[in-house]
VOPAGU-2260 file (C-alpha; in pm, 1 decimal, decimal comma):
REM VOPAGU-2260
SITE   aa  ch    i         X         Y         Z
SITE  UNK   A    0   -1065,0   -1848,1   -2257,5
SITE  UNK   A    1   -1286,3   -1563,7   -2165,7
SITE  UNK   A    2   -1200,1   -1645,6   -1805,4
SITE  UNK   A    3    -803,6   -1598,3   -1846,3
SITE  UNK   A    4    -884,1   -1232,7   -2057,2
SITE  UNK   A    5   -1055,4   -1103,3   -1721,9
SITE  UNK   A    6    -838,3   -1255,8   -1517,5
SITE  UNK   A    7    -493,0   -1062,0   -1722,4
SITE  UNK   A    8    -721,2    -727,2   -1767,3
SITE  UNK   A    9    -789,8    -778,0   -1383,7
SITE  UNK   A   10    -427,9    -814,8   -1309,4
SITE  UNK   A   11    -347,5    -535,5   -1547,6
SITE  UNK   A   12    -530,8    -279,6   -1419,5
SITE  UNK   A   13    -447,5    -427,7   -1065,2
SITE  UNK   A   14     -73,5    -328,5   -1189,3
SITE  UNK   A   15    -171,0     -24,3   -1291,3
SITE  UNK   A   16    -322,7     121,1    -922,1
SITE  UNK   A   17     -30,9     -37,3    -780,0
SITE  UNK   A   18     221,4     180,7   -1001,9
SITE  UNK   A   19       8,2     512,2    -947,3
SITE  UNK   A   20      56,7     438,5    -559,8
SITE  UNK   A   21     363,6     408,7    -596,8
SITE  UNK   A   22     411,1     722,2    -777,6
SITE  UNK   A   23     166,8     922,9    -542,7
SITE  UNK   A   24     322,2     794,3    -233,9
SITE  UNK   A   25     587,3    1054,3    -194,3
SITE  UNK   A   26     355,3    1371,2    -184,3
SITE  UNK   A   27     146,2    1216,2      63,4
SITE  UNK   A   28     271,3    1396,2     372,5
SITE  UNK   A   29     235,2    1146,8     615,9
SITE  UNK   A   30     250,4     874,8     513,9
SITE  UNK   A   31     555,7     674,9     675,9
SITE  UNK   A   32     623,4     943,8     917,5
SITE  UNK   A   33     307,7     867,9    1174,1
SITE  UNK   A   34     365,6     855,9    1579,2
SITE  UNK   A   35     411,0     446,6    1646,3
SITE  UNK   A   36     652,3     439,9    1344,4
SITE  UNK   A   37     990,1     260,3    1448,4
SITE  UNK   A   38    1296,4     489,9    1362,5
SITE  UNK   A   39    1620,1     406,5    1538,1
SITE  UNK   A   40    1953,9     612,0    1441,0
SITE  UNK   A   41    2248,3     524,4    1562,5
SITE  UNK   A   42    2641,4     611,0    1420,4
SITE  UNK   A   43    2686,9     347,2    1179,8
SITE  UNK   A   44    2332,0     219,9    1134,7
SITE  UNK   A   45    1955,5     326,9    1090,8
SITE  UNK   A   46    1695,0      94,8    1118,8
SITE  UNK   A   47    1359,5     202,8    1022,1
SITE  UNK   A   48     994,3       9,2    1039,9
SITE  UNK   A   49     619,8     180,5     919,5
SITE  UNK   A   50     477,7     -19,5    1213,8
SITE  UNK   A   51     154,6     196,6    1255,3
SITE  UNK   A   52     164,5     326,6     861,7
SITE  UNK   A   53     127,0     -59,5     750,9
SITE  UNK   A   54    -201,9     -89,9     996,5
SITE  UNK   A   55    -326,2     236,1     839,5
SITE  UNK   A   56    -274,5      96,4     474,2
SITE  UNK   A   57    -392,0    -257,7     560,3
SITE  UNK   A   58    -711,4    -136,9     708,3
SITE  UNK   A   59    -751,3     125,2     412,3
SITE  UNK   A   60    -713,8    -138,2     197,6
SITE  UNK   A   61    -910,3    -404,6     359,6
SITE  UNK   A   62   -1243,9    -131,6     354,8
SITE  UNK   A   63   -1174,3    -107,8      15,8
SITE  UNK   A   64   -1147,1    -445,3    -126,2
SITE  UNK   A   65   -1470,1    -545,7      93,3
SITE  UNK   A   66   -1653,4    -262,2     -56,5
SITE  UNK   A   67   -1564,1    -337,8    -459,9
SITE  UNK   A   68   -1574,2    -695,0    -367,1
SITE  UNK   A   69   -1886,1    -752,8    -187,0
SITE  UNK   A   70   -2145,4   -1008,6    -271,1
C-alpha cells in the first residue's frame, strides 16, 4: 500500500505542474510563435504546427526529468 500512496501523490502533484503550465503558458511571449514554427493561412483554412516550440519543450523537459530523476 505505501507504494500506490506515492505513486497517486506522485501523479497528483505531477497534475498539478501540468495545470500551472497550462495556466502560465499564455504570458510566455514566445512560446508557440518561434522562427521554424509551421503557420499556413489560406481563405478558408489555417493550419498551424509548433514544430521548433515542441523541440524546445521536449529538450527543456528532458534536462529536467534527468536532473530530478538521476540515480
Amino acid at each position: 500500500m505505501p507504494d500506490l500512496g506515492r505513486t497517486l501523490v506522485i501523479l497528483g502533484a505531477g497534475i498539478v505542474l501540468v495545470g500551472l503550465v497550462l495556466m502560465l503558458a499564455p504570458h510566455v511571449p514566445w512560446l508557440g510563435r518561434l522562427p521554424g514554427d509551421v503557420f499556413v493561412q489560406r481563405q478558408r483554412f489555417t493550419f498551424y504546427f509548433p514544430l521548433v516550440t515542441c523541440l524546445v519543450v521536449s529538450v527543456v523537459l528532458t534536462l529536467l526529468v534527468n536532473l530530478f530523476f538521476r540515480n
